[in-house]
KOLDREN-752678 format. One record per residue (C-alpha): x, y, z; residue in three letters. Coordinates in steps of 0.2 Angstrom, whole numbers, plus 2048, in hexadecimal, padded with zeros to 3 digits. Layout:
<atoms>
+-----+-----+-----+------+
:  xx :  yy :  zz : resn :
+-----+-----+-----+------+
:   X :   Y :   Z :  ala :
...
+-----+-----+-----+------+
</atoms>
This chain:
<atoms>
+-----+-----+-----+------+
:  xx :  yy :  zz : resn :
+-----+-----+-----+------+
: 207 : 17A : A79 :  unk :
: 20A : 181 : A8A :  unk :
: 20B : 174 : A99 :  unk :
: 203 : 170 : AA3 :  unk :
: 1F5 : 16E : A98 :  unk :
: 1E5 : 167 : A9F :  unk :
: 1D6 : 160 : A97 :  unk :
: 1C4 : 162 : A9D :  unk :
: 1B5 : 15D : A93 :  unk :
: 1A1 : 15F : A93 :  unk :
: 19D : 16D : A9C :  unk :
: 18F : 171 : A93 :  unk :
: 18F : 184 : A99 :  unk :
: 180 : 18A : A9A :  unk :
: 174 : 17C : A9A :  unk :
: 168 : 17B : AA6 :  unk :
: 170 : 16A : AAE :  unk :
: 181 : 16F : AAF :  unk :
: 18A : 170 : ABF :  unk :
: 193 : 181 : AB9 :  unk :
: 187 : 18E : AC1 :  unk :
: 193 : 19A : ABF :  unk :
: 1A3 : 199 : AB6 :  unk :
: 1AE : 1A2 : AC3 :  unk :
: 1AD : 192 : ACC :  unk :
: 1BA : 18C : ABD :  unk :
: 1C8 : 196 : ABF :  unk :
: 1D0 : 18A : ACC :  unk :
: 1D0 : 17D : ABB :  unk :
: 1D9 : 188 : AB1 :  unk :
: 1E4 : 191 : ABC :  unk :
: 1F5 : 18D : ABD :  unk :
: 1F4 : 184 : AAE :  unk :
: 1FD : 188 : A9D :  unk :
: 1F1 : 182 : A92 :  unk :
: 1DF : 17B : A95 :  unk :
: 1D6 : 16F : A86 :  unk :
: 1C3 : 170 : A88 :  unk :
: 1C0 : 161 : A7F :  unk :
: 1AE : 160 : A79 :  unk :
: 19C : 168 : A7F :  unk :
: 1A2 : 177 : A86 :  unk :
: 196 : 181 : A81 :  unk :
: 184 : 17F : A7B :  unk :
: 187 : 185 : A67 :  unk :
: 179 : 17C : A62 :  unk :
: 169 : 17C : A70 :  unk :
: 160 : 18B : A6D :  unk :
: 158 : 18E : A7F :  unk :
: 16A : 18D : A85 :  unk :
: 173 : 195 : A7A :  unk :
: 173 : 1A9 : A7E :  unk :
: 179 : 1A5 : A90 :  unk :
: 184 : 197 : A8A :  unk :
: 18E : 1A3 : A7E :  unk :
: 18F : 1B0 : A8E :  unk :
: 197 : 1A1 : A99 :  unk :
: 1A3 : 19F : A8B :  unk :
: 1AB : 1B1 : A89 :  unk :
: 1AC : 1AF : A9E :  unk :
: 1B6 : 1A1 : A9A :  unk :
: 1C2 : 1A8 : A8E :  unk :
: 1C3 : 1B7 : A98 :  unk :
: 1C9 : 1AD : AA7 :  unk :
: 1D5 : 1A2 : A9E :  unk :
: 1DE : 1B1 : A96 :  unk :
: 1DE : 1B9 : AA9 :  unk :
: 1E7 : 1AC : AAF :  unk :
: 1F2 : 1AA : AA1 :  unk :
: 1EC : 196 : A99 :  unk :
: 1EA : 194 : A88 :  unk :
: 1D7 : 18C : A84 :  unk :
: 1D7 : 181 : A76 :  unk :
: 1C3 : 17B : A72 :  unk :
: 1C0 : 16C : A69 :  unk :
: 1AE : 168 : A61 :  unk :
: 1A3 : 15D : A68 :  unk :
: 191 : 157 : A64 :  unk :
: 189 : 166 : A6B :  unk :
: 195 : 173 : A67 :  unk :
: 19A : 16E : A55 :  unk :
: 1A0 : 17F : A50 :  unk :
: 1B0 : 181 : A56 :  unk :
: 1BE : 183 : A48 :  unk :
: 1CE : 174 : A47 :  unk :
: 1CD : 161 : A44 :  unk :
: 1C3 : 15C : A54 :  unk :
: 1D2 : 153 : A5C :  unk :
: 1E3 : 154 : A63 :  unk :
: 1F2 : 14B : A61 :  unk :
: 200 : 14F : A6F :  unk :
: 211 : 147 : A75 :  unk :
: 216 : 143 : A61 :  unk :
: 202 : 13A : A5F :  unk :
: 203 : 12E : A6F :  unk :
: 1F5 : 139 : A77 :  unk :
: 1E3 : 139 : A6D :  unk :
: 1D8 : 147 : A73 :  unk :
: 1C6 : 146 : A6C :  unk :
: 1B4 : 14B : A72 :  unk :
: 1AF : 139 : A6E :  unk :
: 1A0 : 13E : A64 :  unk :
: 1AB : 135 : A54 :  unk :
: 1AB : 125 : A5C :  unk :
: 19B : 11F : A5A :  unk :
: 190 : 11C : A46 :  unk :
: 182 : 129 : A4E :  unk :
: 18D : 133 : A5A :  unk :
: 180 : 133 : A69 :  unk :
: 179 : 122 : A67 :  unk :
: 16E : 126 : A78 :  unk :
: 165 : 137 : A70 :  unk :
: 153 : 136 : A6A :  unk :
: 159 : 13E : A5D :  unk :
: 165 : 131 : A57 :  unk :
: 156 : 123 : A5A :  unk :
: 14A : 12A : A50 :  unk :
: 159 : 130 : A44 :  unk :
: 160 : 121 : A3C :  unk :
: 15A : 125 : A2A :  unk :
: 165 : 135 : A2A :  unk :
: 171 : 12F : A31 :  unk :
: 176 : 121 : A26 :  unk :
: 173 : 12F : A19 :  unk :
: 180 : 13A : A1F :  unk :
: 18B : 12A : A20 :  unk :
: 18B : 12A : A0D :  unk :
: 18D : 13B : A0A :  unk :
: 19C : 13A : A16 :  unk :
: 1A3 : 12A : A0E :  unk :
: 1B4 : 12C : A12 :  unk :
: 1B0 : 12E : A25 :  unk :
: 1B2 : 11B : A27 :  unk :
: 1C6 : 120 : A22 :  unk :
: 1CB : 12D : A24 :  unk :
: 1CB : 138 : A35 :  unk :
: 1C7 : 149 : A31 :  unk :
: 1B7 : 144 : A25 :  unk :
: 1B1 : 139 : A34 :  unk :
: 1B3 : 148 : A41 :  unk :
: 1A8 : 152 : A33 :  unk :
: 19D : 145 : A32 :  unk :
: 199 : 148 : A47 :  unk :
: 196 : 15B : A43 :  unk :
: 189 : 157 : A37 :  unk :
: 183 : 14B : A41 :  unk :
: 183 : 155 : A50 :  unk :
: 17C : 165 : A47 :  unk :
: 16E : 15B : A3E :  unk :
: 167 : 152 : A4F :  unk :
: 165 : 160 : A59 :  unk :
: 15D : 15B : A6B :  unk :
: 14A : 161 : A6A :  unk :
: 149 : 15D : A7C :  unk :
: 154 : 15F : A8B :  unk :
: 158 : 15B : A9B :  unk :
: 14E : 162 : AA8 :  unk :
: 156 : 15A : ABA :  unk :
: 167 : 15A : AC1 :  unk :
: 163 : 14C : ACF :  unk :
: 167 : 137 : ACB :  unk :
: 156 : 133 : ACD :  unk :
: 14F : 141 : ABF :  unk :
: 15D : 13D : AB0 :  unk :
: 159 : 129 : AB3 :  unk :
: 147 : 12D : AB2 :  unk :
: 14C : 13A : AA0 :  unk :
: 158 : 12D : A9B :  unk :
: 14A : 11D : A9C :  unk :
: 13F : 124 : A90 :  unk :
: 140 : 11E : A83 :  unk :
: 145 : 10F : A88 :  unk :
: 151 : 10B : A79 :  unk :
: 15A : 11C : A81 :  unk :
: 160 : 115 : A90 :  unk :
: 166 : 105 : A87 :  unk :
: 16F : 10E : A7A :  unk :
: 178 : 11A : A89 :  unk :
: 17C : 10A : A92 :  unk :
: 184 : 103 : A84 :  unk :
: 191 : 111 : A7E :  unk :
: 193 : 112 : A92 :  unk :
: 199 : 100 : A93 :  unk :
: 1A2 : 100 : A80 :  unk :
: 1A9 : 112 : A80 :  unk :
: 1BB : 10F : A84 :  unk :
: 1BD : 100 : A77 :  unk :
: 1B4 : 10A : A6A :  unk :
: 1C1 : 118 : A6E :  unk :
: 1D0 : 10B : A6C :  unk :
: 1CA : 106 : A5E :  unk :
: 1C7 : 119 : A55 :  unk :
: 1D8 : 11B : A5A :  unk :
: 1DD : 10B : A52 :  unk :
: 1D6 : 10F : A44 :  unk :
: 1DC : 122 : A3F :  unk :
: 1E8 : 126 : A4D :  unk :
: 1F1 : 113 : A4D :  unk :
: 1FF : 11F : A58 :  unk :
: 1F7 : 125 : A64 :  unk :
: 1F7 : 119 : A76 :  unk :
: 1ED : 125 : A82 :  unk :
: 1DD : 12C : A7A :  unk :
: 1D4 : 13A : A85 :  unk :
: 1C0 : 13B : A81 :  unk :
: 1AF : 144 : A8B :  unk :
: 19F : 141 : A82 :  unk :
: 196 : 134 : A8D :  unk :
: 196 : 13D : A9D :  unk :
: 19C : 12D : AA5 :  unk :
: 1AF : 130 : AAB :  unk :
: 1BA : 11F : AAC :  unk :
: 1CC : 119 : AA5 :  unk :
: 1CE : 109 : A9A :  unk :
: 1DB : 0FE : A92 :  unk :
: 1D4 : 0F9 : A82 :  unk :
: 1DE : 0F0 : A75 :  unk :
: 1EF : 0F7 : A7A :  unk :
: 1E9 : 109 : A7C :  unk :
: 1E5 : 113 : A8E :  unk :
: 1D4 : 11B : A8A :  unk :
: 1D0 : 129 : A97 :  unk :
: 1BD : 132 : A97 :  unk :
: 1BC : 142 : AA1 :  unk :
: 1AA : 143 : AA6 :  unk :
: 19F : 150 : AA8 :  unk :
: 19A : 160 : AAF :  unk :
: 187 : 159 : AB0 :  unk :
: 17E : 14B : AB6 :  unk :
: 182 : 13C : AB7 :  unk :
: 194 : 13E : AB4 :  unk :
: 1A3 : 146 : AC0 :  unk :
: 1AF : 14F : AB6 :  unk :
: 1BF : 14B : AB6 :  unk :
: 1D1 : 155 : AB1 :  unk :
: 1DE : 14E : AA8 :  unk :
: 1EF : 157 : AA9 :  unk :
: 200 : 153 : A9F :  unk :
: 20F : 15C : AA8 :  unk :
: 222 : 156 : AA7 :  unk :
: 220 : 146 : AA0 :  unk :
: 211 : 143 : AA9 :  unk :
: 1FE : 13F : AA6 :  unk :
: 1F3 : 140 : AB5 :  unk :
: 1E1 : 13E : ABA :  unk :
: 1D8 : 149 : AC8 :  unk :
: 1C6 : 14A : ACC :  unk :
: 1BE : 15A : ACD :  unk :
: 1B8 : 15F : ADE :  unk :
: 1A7 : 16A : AD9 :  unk :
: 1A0 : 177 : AE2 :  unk :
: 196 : 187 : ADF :  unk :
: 1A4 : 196 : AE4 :  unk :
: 1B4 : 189 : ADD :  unk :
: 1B7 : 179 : AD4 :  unk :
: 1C8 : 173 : AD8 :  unk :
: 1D2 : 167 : AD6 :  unk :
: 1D5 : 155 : AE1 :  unk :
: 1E7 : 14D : AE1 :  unk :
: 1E8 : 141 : AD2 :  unk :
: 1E3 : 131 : AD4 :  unk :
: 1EC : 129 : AC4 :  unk :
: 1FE : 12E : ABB :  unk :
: 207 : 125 : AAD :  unk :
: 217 : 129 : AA7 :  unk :
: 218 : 12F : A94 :  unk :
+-----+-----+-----+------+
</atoms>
């Protein structure tokens, strides 16, 4: 894999919420990289009003990685499941973990109606996928069927704080659930990793739309955030021995990169 390789996640193309209004605005990410890991909900594979335009977004941003010469490597994540591959990375010899983060959790999205009002199915598809509590590659199947059998009926209409509290309150058990995998994401993450990758000591996810870096049980867990409310998205970039982490400066014409505000040795 060619460096330096950066990692972005959740950019939910195509959805009406998304920051990304038109994917030119990504070409400073990817440019002068040599290979660029979309890590989860790029794309909207599985939300039909979204979809059409979603798949056009996506073509736009193949086309502009192979323009600037950066390999794009797409891992799946709860809302596009279709992607081929394990759904994870290992890097530097399996000391760097890179997952959506839809795996980590017994009903992948614990905060979506869906997953409320889903329980039943779920623990159904928990013992059809038996071996998910052991082995990795059944558990990252598991969060495909999960993902592709709780399809949002409802989304997201505002891009403004007050607008997703308001979505986010109702029901109630919602907002406690997100609250939750916010406050126990980065221990639940050490402890996948503990679990099925017992070598890896940095472990990259998205999924929760709620950037942050945590040392949990021996591990450095890093989330990458979101291109949609209420996250900030966040890029991760291994060059020469080094892993960094820049916030992304947004804007409509260019999203571009700040200098990094963390770096550790590997």
């Amino acid at each position: 894999m060619k460096e330096p390789i950066r990692i972005l996640s959740d950019l939910h193309l195509g959805h009406r919420v998304s920051r990304i209004g038109q994917v030119e605005s990504l070409r400073p990410l990817i440019a002068g990289a040599g290979t660029v890991i979309f890590n989860g909900d790029t794309w909207q594979e599985l939300a039909i009003p979204f979809r059409e335009r979603s798949a056009k977004m996506l073509e736009e941003l193949r086309t502009i990685c192979t323009e600037e010469g950066a390999e794009p490597v797409f891992l799946s994540g709860n809302h596009d499941p279709g992607w081929p591959g394990t759904g994870w990375l290992e890097l530097a010899g399996g000391r760097i973990l890179i997952t959506h983060g839809d795996a980590l959790f017994f009903d992948g999205s614990p905060w979506s109606r869906e997953a409320i009002h889903g329980q039943e199915m779920i623990r159904r598809l928990w013992r059809e996928h038996h071996a998910a509590a052991c082995d990795a590659g059944e558990r990252l199947r598991l969060a495909r069927e999960i993902a592709r059998n709780l399809v949002p009926r409802v989304f997201p209409k505002g891009k403004k704080l007050w607008q997703r509290v308001w979505e986010a309150a109702h029901p109630p058990q919602r907002a406690l659930n997100m609250l939750y995998a916010w406050l126990s994401q980065g221990g639940a993450a050490a402890e996948f990793a503990e679990q099925f990758f017992p070598k890896a000591e940095i472990v990259v996810i998205g999924h929760f739309h709620l950037g942050g870096i945590w040392q949990r049980r021996g591990r450095l867990v890093i989330n990458t955030g979101a291109f949609l409310p209420p996250g900030k998205a966040t890029c991760v970039e291994i060059r020469d021995g080094w892993l960094t982490c820049s916030r992304v400066l947004e804007s409509a014409e260019a999203c571009t990169l700040e200098a990094p505000f963390a770096r550790w040795r590997l």
